[in-house]
SEVEX-223352 format. One record per residue (C-alpha): residue in three letters; x, y, z negated; residue number from 1. Coordinates in steps of 0.5 Angstrom, whole numbers. Each point is the difference from the previous one (the first is absolute). Layout:
<rs>
ALA,X,Y,Z,NUM
...
</rs>
This chain:
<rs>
UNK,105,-6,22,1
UNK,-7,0,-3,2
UNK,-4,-4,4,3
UNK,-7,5,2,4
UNK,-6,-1,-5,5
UNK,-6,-2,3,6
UNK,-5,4,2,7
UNK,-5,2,-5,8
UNK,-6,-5,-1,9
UNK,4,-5,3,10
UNK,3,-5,-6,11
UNK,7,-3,2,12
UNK,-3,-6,3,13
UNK,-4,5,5,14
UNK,-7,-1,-1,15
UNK,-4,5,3,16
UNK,-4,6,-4,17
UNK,-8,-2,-2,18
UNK,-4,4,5,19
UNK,-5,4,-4,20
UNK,-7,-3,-2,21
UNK,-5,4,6,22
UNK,-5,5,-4,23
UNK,-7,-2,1,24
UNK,-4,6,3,25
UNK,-7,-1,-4,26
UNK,-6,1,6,27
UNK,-4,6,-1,28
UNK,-7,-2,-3,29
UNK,-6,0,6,30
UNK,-3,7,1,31
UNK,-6,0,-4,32
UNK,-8,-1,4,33
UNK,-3,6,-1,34
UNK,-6,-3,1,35
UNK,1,-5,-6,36
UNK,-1,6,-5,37
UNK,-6,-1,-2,38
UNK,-2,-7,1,39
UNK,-2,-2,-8,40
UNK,5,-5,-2,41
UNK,-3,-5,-5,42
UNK,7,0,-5,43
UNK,0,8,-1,44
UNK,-4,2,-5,45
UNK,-3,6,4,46
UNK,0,2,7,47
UNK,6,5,1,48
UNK,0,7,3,49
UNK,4,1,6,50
UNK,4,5,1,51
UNK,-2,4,6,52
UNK,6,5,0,53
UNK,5,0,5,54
UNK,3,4,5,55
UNK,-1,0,7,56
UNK,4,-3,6,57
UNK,4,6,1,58
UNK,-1,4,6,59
UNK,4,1,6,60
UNK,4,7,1,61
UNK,-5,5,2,62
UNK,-6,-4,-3,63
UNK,-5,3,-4,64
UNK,0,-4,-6,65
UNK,-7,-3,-2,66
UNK,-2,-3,-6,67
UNK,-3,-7,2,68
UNK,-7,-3,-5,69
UNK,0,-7,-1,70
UNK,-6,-4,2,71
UNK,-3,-8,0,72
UNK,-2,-2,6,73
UNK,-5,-6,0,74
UNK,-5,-3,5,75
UNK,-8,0,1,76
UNK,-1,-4,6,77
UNK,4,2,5,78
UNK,2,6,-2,79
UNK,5,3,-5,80
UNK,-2,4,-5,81
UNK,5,4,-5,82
UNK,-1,5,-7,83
UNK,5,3,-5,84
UNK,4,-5,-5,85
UNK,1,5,-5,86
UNK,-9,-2,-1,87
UNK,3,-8,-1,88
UNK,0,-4,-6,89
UNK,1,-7,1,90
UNK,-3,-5,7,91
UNK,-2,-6,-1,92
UNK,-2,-7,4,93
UNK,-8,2,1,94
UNK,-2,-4,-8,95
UNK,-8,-1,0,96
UNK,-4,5,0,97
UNK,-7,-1,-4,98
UNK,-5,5,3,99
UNK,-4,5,-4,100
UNK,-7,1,1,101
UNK,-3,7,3,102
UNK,7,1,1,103
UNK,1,4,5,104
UNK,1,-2,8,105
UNK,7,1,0,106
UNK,2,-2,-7,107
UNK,1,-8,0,108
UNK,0,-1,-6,109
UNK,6,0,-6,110
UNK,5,-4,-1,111
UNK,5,-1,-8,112
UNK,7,2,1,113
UNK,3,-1,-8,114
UNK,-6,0,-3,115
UNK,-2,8,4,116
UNK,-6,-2,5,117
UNK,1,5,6,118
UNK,-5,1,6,119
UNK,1,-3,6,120
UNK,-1,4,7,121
UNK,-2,-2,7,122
UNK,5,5,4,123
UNK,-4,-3,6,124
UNK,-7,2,-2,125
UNK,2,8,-1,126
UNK,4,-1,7,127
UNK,-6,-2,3,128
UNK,3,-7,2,129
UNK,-4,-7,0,130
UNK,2,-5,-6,131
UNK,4,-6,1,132
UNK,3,-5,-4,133
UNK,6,1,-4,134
UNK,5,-4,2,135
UNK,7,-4,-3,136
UNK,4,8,0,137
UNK,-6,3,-3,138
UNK,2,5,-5,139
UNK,-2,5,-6,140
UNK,3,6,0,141
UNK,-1,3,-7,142
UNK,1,8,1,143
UNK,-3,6,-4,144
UNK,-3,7,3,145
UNK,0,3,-6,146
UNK,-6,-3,-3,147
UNK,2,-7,-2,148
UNK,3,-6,3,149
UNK,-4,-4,6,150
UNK,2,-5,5,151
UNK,-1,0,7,152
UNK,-1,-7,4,153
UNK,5,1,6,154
UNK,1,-6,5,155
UNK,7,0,-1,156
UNK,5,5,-2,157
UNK,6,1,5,158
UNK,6,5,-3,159
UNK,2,7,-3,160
UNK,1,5,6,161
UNK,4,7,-1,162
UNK,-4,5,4,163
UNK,2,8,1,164
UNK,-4,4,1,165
UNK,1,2,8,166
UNK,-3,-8,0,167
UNK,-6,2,-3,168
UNK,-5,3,5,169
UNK,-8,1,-2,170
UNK,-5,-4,1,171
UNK,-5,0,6,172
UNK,-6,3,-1,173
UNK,-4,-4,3,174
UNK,1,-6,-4,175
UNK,-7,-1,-3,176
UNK,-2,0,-7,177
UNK,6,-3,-3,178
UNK,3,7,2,179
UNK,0,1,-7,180
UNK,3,-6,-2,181
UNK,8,2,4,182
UNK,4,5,-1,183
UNK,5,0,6,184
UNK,3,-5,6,185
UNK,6,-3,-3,186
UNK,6,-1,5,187
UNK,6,-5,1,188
UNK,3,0,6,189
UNK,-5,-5,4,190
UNK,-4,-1,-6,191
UNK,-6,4,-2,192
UNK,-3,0,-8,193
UNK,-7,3,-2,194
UNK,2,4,-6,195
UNK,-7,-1,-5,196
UNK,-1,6,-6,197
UNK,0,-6,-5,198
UNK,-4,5,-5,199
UNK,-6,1,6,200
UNK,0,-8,1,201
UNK,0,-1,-9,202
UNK,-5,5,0,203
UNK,-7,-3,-3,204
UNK,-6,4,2,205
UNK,-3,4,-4,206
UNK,-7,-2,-2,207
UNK,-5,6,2,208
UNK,-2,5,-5,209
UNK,-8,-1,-2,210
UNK,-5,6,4,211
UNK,-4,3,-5,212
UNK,-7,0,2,213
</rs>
């Protein structure tokens, strides 16, 4: 009789079968810090443009869908202020400013990002805030209202939030007069944004026309 062939992967001295080697399984990359779009990186040869689509988180059955808006949060005091990102070019680390003379009281002076001079705001000058020192987190946000860029002084800047439209509701009406500096009270479930209309706060005054005699 013929003796019984061994099982398949085994030799006739019965070593056992080579296990497979494991697959390894790469680690998908870390999610991407919305924020860190627009700080300027030193290597880039130019800030680059975020993209700002993107669709919504997805509703639940039977809720109305709203497009949400994105905004920069940032700090003045105690305080958390916030505008649309689709105005912002770049942040910066607060650099020298070298002051203008007769400039007016809510323009520090200017800065040179890349060899551009930009204007430098006091958002707390136009909201009626006392000054205070710019700290270590100090930053510039470089923005553009649609009459060229500018920067804005802020204490420190916190994140990019997502606001739906039924989160916004309209500015007091006894706000004094920063009123026309804010559009709207921002919030986020117990935090509260004061929305600024960036163009109103960018807005130089316009030099009186001369009365004829």
């Amino acid at each position: 009789m013929l003796s019984p062939s061994p099982p398949r992967g085994e030799g006739r001295g019965g070593a056992a079968p080579v296990a497979p080697e494991p697959v390894v399984v790469p680690a998908p990359p870390p999610a991407a810090d919305r924020l860190a779009e627009f700080f300027f990186d030193p290597d880039e040869e130019a800030p680059g443009v975020p993209d700002l689509g993107g669709a919504a988180p997805a509703a639940q059955p039977g809720e109305p869908v709203e497009q949400r808006r994105e905004y920069l949060a940032f700090r003045l005091g105690d305080e958390e202020y916030a505008f649309g990102i689709e105005s912002i070019r770049e942040i910066l680390k607060a650099p020298p400013i070298t002051e203008v003379p007769r400039a007016p009281a809510h323009v520090l002076g200017v800065i040179t990002v890349r060899g551009e001079v930009i204007p430098v705001f006091d958002p707390r000058h136009r909201l009626g805030l006392p000054p205070a020192a710019v700290g270590p987190r100090g930053r510039v946000i470089v923005c553009d209202a649609g009459e060229g860029p500018c920067g804005l002084l802020v204490d420190a800047v916190a994140q990019v939030v997502r606001l739906p439209p039924s989160a916004i509701e309209q500015k007091p009406q006894a706000i004094g007069g920063s009123a026309e500096y804010i559009s709207g009270i921002g919030r986020d479930r117990d935090r509260l944004f004061i929305l600024l209309d960036l163009a109103a706060v960018l807005r130089f005054p316009r030099a009186r026309e001369a009365v004829p005699a």
